[in-house]
C-alpha positions, 0 to 999 in steps of 0.5 A: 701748690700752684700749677707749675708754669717755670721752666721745664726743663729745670723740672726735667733736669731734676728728674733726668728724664724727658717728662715734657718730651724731646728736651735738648737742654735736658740732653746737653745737661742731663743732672740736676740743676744747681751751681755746682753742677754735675760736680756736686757731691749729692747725698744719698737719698732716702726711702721716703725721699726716692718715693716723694720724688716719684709722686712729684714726677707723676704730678709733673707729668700730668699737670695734676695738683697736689689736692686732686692726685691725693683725690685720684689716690682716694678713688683708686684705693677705694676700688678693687684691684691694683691700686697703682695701676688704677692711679695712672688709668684714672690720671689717663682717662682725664679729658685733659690728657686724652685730648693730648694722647689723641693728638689734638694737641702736642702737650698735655698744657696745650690740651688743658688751655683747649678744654679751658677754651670750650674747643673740646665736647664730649658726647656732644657736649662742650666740657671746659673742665680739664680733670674731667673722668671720662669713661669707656664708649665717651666719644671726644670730638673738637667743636666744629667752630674750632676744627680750622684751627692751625694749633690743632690741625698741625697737632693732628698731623704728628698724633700718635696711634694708642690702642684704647683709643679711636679716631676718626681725622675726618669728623676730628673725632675719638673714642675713648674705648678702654682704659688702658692696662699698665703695659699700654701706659708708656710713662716711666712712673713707678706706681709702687713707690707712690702707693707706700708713700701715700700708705705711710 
């Protein structure tokens, strides 16, 4: 599967829920799309379906593809612990989607064309690659060529405050400090559903 690019709010729509963000289509026509509308006599879903539509809208979230979230499932399960839990904190600690928590920049595609765009260094270092793992104690900072740059600075200027995250506005500069927790995690995903699916 290509990287979704279409429409999001169809996407939205599909899933009920503002994966993208604040959504006014979603909110006027809050059901699935189709010709028939909410009208639509829709059957009921199966086991595997309700857990199908689960992993989708994970990698719909994330902008991940299918080949690199079954990758992250591998390394999750392959390691001690919770393995939903460790599914999302690896989907977290991607440098595309902490470059979006930090504020950088107001969607997760707009992070991922900043880091494809060498705006973004980490521990110094410019890194273009958007799946990037990064670990506790990296430090994310905009490259000093790119901090004037009006995309990010009105970014920054509605960031959001997450606690396994600092930063510093004056050197437009984070840290990634932790990985987050389950409860930190404010996406609407139920791991569970995904891990029976990929155990099946």
């Amino acid at each position: 599967m290509a990287r979704y690019i279409g429409p999001k709010t169809k996407i939205a729509r599909k899933f009920r829920e503002a994966i993208y963000g604040p959504d006014k289509g979603l909110e006027k026509r809050n059901y699935p799309p189709g010709q028939h509308g909410p009208n639509k006599r829709r059957a009921k879903q199966s086991e595997y379906a309700i857990q199908l539509a689960e992993k989708q809208k994970a990698k719909y979230t994330y902008g991940i593809l299918e080949k690199q979230f079954e990758n992250l499932y591998k390394k999750a399960s392959a390691r001690p612990g919770v393995t939903g839990e460790i599914l999302l904190t690896l989907c977290e600690s991607r440098l595309d989607n902490v470059v979006y928590r930090l504020g950088i920049a107001p969607t997760r595609s707009g992070a991922r064309q900043l880091v494809g765009h060498s705006h973004i260094t980490v521990n110094g270092h410019v890194v273009n690659i958007a799946s990037y793992l990064l670990r506790a104690g990296d430090r994310i900072a905009v490259r000093e060529k790119s901090k004037s740059l009006q995309s990010i600075v009105m970014s920054l200027s509605n960031r959001q405050k997450f606690d396994w995250l600092d930063w510093n506005d004056a050197e437009k500069a984070g840290v990634y400090i932790k990985h987050p927790e389950r409860v930190q995690i404010p996406e609407n995903i139920r791991e569970q559903l995904i891990v029976e699916l990929y155990s099946k």
